[in-house]
C-alpha positions as CSV (number, residue, x, y, z in Angstrom):
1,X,53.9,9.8,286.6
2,X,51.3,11.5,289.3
3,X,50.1,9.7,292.0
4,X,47.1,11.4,293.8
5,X,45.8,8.9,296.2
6,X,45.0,8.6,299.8
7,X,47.9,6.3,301.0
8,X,47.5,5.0,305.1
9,X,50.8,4.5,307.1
10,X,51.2,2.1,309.4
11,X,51.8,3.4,312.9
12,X,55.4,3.6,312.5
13,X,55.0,6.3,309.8
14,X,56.9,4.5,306.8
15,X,55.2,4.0,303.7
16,X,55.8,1.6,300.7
17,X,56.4,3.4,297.0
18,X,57.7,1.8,294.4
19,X,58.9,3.5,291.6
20,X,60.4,2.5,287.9
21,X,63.5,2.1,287.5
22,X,66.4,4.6,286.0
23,X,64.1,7.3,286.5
24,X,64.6,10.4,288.5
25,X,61.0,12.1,290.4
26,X,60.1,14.7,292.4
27,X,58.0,13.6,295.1
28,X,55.8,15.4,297.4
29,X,54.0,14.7,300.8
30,X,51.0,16.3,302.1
31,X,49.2,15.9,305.9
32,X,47.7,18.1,307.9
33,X,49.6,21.2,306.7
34,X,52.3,19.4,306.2
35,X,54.6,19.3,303.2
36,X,58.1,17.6,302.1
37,X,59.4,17.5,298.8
38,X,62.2,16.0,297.7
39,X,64.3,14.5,294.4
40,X,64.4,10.7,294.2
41,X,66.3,8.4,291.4
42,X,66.2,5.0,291.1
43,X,69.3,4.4,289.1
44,X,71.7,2.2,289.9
45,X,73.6,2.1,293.1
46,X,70.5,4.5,294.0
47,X,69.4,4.1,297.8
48,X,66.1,2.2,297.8
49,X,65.1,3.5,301.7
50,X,64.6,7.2,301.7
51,X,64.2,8.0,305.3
52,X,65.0,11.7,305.5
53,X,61.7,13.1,304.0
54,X,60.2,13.7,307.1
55,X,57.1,16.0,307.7
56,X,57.6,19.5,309.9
């Protein structure tokens, strides 16, 4: 699954992805220079709020 889309935050800087369940992705986010990368699941007992991927 690729997603390769323009996606605005709101002010606050959180975005809203949903993802399939019992899956595990490697996701990637790009501004400005900017990238973060990290592994996601969405198996259960998985968190459902990632707020660590933060860009630096």
């Amino acid at each position: 699954m690729a997603v390769d889309e323009t996606i605005q935050s709101p002010p606050n800087g959180f975005i809203d992805l949903w993802l399939p369940r019992d899956k595990t992705y490697h996701v990637t986010i790009e501004h400005d220079g900017k990238t973060v990368e990290s592994e996601i699941s969405t198996f259960e007992g998985d968190d459902t709020c990632i707020t660590t991927m933060q860009l630096s």
